[in-house]
N, C-alpha and C positions, 0 to 999 in steps of 0.2 A: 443350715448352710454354714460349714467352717471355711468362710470368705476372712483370709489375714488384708488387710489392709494399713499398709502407714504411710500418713498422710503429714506433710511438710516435717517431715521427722528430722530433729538436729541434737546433738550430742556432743556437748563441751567438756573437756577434763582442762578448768583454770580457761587459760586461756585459748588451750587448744580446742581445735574444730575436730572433732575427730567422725562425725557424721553429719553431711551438711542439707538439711533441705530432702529428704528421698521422699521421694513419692513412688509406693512400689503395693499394686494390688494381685495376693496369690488368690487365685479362683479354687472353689471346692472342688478338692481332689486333687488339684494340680501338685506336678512335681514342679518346685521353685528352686532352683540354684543360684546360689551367688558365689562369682568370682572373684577375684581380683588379685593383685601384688600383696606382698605383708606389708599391714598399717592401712590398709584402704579404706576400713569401715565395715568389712563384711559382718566379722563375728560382734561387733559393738551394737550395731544393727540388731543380731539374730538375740545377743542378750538384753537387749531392750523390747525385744518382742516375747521373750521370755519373760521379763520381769525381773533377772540379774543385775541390772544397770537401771537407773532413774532414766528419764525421759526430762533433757531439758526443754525441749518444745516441741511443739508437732502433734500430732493424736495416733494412737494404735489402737485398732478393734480386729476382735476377733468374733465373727459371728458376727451376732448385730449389739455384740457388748463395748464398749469404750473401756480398755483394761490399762490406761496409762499407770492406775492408782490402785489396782487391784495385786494382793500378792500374791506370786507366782504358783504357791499351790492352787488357788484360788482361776486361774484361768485356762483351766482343764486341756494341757498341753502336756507335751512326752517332751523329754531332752536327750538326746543321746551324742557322749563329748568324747572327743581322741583318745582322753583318759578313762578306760572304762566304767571306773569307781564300782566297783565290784565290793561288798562288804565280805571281807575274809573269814570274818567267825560264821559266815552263814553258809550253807550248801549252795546249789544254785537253786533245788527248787526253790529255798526260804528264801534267795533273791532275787527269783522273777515274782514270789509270792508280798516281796513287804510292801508294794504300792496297795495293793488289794488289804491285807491286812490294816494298813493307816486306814482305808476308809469304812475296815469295822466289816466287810463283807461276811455271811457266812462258810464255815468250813468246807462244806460242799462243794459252793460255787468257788470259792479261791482252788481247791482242786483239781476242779472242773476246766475251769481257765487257765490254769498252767500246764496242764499236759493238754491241753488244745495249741494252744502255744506253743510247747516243747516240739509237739509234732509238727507242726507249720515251719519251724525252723530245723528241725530234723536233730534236736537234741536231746531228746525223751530218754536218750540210755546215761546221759549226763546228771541227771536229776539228783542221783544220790552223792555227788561230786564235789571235793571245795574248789574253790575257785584256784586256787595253786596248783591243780591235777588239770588244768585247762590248757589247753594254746593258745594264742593270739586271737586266732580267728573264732575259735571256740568262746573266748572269754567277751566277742563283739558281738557273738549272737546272743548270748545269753544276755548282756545288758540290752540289745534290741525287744529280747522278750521281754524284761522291766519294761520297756517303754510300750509294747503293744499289748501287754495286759492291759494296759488303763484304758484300753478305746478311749484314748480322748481325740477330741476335735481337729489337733495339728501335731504331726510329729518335727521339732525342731533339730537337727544333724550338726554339729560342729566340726567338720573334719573327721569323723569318725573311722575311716582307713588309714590316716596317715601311720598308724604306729605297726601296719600291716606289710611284712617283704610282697614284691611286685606281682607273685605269681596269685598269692591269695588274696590281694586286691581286687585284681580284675574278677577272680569266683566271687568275694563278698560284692561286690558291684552287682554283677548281674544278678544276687539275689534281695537285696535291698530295691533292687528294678521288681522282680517278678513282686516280692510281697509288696511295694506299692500298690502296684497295681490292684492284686488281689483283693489287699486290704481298701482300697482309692479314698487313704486319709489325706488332709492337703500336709504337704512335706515340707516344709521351707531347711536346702542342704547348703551349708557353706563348705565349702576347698577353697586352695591355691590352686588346684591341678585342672590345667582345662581342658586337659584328654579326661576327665572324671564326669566334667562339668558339659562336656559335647553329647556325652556317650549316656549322661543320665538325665539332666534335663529337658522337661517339658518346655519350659523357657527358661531363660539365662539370666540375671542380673551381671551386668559387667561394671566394679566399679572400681574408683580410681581418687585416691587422696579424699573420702570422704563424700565422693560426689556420684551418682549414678552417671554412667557415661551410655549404656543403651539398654534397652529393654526386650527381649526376643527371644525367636525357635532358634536352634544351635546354626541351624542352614542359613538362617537371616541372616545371623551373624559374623559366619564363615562368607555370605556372598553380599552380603550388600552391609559391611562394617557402616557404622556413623561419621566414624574419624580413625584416622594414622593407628589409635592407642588401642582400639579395640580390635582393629584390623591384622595389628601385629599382635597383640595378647592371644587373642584366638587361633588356632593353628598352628601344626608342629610339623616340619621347623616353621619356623616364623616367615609373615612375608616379607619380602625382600623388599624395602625402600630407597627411592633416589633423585634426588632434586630433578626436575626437570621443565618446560614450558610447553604448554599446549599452543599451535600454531595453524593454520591457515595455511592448506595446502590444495589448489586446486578446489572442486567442489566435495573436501572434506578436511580433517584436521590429521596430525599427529603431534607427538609427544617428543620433543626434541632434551635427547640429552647431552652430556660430554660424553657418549661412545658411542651415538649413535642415532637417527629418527627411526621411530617406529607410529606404524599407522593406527589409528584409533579405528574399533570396526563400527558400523553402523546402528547394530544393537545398543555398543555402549553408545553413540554418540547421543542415539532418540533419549537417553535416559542423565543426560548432562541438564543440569537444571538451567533455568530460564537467565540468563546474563551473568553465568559464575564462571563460564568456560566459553572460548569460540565466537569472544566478541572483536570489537575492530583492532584490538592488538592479543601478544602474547600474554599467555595466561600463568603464572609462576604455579608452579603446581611441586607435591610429592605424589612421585609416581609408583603407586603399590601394585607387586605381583608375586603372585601365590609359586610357589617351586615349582608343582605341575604342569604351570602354565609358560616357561619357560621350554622351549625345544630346542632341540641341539641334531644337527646334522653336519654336511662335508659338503653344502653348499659354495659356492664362490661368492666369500665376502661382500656386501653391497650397499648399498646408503641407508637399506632398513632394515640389513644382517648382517653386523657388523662381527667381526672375529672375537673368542675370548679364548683363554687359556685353560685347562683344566689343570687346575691347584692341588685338587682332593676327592678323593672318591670312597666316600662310607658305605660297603654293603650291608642292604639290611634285609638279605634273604631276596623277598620275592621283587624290591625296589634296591635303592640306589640313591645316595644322595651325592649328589656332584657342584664341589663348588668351581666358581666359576670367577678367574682374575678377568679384567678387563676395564685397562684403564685404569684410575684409581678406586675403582668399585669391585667389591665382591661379591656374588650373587649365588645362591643356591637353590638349584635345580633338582625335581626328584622325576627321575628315570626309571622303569622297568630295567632290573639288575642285566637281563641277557641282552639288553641293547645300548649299556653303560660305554661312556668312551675311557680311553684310559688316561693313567694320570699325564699331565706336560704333552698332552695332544691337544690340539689347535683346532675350534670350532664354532661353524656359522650358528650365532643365537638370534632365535626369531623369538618374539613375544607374542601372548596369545591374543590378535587386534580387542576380541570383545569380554576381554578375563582382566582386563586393566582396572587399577583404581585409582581417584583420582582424588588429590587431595588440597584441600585451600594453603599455600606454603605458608600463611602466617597462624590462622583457627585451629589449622590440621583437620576440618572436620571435610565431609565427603562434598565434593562436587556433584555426584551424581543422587537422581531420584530414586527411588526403587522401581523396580522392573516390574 
């Protein structure tokens, strides 16, 4: 079982906190991603699970070993960093072949395992190659193959696209997805980017100044965020937030803001947890909503569609992103491009009643349960 587990894990440089408390277990075979802002903790984390960084407290097991104190060669793990570290005086087979070589294999099987390899990754015509005859994308498969010769236990990722233009990203994504799979080593991947982080995790670490902020499938995360930080991190463009008070209206609520009330639907309301929203007064809340969930028609303005401006209109082919003045808030809207309005036209915005999210105005964290 290559179960990664760390357990109350914290990491001081002097006085700074720079990983606080994580408690994060990756299950055998899982792809594990961590995201978050630069300085969050992700890669201090992923090199204390490596064995790069000490451990000032906490415990890390990998399998069912306690590797706090064990060195890194020693805890049968792959690393693969932004920077490919490719050794220049070698070809590429001699550097998918030096892990195998340190551990004294015989000639045969180092061989044997490098063009099993080469083919897996579709670079078997590269072998006789230096790494200066490579491209970009070229020179990330071949250290990928350093790291999956060693079958070991967990393959560890540091950003390893980043230094990749946008088109060959997305190709190296989807093939770091299929050989996961194939291969179903557990993965622990750190990014910034959480179009990388959506599109390739099994579950997500979300974290934030040191601290895990939530733990989930990309969907969990997209639809039932924790708090404000991961609601808006997650999701491109970002969701739109805005002060507002949940109220008592009749036998239901809505969400009163400065442009407007709008009606809470019933899905969400059964999912508003027990005395955080909807008690005998107004409730101070941030009111999260996702672009999509913003509609725009030619309505006649009304107490729960109120009017807004169109400001800007981004096409992006098959969609449309529309921002949207009103009042002193700006909101952004994603539209199907052929039903796009146009820019300084004037427009009834409805919010989607059960797509809302709701947020404590002082914790920031969710009012609602999950679904």
């Amino acid at each position: 079982m290559s179960v990664v587990v760390c357990k109350e894990l914290v990491k001081r440089f002097g006085s700074q906190i720079a990983v606080d408390r994580v408690n994060v277990e990756v299950r055998d075979g899982e792809f594990m991603v961590f995201v978050g802002p630069s300085g969050c903790g992700k890669t201090t984390t992923l090199r204390m699970i490596g064995g790069l960084e000490t451990v000032t407290a906490g415990d890390i097991s990998i399998g069912d070993r306690r590797v706090n104190d064990i060195a890194p060669r020693n805890r049968d793990i792959a690393m693969v960093f932004q920077n490919y570290a490719l050794y220049p005086h070698y070809k590429v087979f001699d550097n998918i072949a030096y892990p195998l070589r340190l551990r004294k294999l015989p000639k045969s099987e180092i061989e044997q395992r490098v063009k099993t390899v080469a083919q897996m990754l579709g670079v078997q015509t590269l072998l006789d190659r230096w790494p200066r005859q490579l491209s970009g994308g070229e020179r990330q498969r071949i250290a990928l193959g350093r790291a999956i010769v060693r079958d070991p236990k967990a393959f560890l990722m540091d950003e390893p696209l980043s230094n990749l233009d946008a088109k060959l990203r997305v190709q190296m994504r989807r093939e770091i997805i299929h050989l996961q799979r194939r291969l179903s080593t557990t993965t622990i991947y750190v990014t910034h980017d959480q179009v990388e982080a959506m599109t390739m995790g099994d579950r997500i670490v979300v974290m934030r100044a040191g601290r895990v902020q939530q733990i989930g499938e990309p969907e969990v995360l997209y639809n039932q965020p924790a708090n404000l930080f991961v609601g808006q991190f997650i999701g491109s463009p970002a969701m739109n937030a805005f002060p507002g008070r949940v109220e008592s209206q009749g036998d239901g609520l809505v969400v009163a803001t400065d442009f407007g009330r709008f009606p809470v639907g019933a899905a969400l309301m059964a999912r508003l947890k027990p005395d955080k929203a909807g008690g005998p007064g107004p409730k101070e809340v941030v009111c999260g909503v996702r672009p999509e969930d913003i509609i725009m028609n030619n309505d006649t303005p009304g107490a729960a569609s109120p009017q807004a401006q169109v400001d800007l209109v981004e096409g992006l082919g098959a969609d449309a992103y529309v921002s949207l003045a009103i009042g002193n808030t700006t909101l952004i809207a994603r539209t199907p491009a052929d039903s796009r309005p146009a820019e300084n036209q004037s427009v009834t915005m409805h919010l989607n009643p059960n797509k809302l999210h709701l947020f404590d105005r002082s914790s920031e964290d969710t009012l609602l349960g999950q679904s």
